[in-house]
N, C-alpha and C positions, 0 to 999 in steps of 0.2 A: 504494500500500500504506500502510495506517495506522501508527501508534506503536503499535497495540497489536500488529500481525500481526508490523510490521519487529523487535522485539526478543522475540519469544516466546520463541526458540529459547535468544536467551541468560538468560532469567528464567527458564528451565526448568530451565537448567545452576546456576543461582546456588542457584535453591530446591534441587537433588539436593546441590553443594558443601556447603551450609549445614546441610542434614539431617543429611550423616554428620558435617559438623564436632561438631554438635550431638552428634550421637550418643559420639562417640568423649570427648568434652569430660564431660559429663552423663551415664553411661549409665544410672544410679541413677534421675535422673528419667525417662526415658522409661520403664525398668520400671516404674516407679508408675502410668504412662500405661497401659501393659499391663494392670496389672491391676485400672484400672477395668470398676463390674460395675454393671448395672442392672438393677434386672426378672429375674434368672440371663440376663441377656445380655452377652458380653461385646463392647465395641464394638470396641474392638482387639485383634485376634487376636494370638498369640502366634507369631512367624516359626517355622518348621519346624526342624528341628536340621539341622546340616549335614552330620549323618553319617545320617538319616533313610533319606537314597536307598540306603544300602550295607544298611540292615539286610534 
């Protein structure tokens, strides 16, 4: 098994950690991220609300 296959699992865990650190840390810039727009496309969609499912 390679270095790339043997540590996937935990570079996946690192990149998911680091997201929400990010997230939690920054929230203000990833909104900015959100609401880039191109062409009326947006590339990053906006997550769903969390109360979405009950309505």
């Amino acid at each position: 098994m390679g270095l790339f296959e043997r540590f996937l699992t935990v570079r996946v865990g690192l990149g998911i950690l680091a997201g929400v650190g990010l997230g939690l840390a920054a929230p203000g810039a990833f909104q900015a991220i959100v609401g880039l727009e191109f062409a009326q496309v947006n590339w990053f969609p906006r997550p769903a609300s969390k109360h979405a499912a009950l309505e």
